[in-house]
N, C-alpha and C positions, 0 to 999 in steps of 0.2 A: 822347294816348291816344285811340283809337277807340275809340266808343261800337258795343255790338251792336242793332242794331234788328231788330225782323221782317220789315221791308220793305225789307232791303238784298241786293241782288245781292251772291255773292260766289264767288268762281273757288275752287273746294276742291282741296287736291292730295292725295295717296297718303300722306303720312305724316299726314295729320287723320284719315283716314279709317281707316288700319293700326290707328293708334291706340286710335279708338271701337270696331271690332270685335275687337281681339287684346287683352289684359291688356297693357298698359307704363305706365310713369311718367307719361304722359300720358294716361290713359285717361277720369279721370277729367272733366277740362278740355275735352277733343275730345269727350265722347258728350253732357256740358252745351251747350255751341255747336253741335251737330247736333239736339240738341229744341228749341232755339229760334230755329236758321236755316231758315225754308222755303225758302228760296231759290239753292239753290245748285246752280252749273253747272264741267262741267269737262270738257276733252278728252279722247274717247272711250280712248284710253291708260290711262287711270285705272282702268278696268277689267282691263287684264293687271296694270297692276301692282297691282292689288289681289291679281289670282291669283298673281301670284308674290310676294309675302309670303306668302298663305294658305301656298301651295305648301311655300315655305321650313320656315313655322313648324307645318309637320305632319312633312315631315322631320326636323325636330327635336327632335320630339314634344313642340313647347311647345304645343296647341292640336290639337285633333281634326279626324279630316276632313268632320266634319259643321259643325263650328263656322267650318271655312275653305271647303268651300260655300256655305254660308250668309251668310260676307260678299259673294262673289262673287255672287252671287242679288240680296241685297238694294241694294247699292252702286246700280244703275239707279235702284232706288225713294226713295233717299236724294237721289241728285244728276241733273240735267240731263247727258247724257253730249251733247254737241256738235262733231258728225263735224269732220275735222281737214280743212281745204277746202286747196289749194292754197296760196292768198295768205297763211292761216293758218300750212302749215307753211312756206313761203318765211321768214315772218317771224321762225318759229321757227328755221329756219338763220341767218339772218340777226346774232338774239341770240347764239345760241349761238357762233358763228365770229366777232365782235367783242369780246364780254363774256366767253366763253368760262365759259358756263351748261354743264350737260347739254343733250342735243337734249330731255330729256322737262320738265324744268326750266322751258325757254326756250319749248316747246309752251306749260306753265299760265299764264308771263308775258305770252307773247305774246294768248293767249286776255283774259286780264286787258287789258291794254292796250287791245287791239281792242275790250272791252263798258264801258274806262274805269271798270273795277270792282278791289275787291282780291283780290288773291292772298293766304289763308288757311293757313299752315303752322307745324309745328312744328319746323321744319326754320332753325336758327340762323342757320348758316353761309351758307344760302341769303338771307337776310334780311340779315347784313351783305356779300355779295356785291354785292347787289342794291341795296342808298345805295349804296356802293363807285362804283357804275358808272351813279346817277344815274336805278334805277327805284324808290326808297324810297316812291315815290306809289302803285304797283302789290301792294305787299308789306305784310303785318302778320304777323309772329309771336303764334301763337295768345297767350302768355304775357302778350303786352301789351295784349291789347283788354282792355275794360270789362268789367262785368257785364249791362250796361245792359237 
């Protein structure tokens, strides 16, 4: 089990973050680890898909459009957004068409990899994927870290 510290880098994806600003079963857990992480960085990506969750869950009329705004708004001020460079997304092709991740998936792993930090999701499937294929170093399922 990983321990949570304050001083820890960590690669945030779109379903942590869906999470802390929409009502789900995770909400509670995701918006606990976002007032105790200062530190979190993620591939500028993170940002649409934040807006298309928002998107989503106003058409749906689970969540108003001030409320999916206002994730969109704040998500900058929560996370480091770090431009997606070249060699960046190369590598993120690279996972993707060997491991056969999503390309946005293999963007946060790869991002992870590259700063030797983990990747922070609530996202299962993505997590046994990812031992599966030999990145289990890169990946924590929110559900398993500490309190710490």
């Amino acid at each position: 089990m990983t321990t949570v510290t304050a001083d820890r880098l960590w690669v945030a994806d779109a379903s942590l973050l869906g999470a802390a600003f929409f009502e789900e079963a995770e909400t509670a857990p995701a918006r606990s680890f976002l007032a105790r992480e200062a530190r979190l960085i993620a591939p500028t990506l993170l940002l649409l898909e934040i807006a298309s969750i928002a998107a989503k869950k106003v058409c749906k009329d689970q969540t108003s459009a001030e409320v999916g705004a206002r994730a969109v708004s704040e998500t900058p001020r929560l996370v480091t957004l770090i431009d997606l460079s070249a060699p960046l997304a190369l590598e993120a092709f690279r996972l993707a068409q060997a491991h056969r991740y999503s390309i946005y998936d293999a963007a946060y792993l790869a991002l992870a990899m590259e700063r030797q930090v983990p990747l922070v999701t609530l996202d299962a499937k993505l997590v046994a994927h990812a031992q599966a294929n030999g990145h289990a170093l890169h990946m924590r399922l929110l559900s398993a870290l500490g309190d710490g």
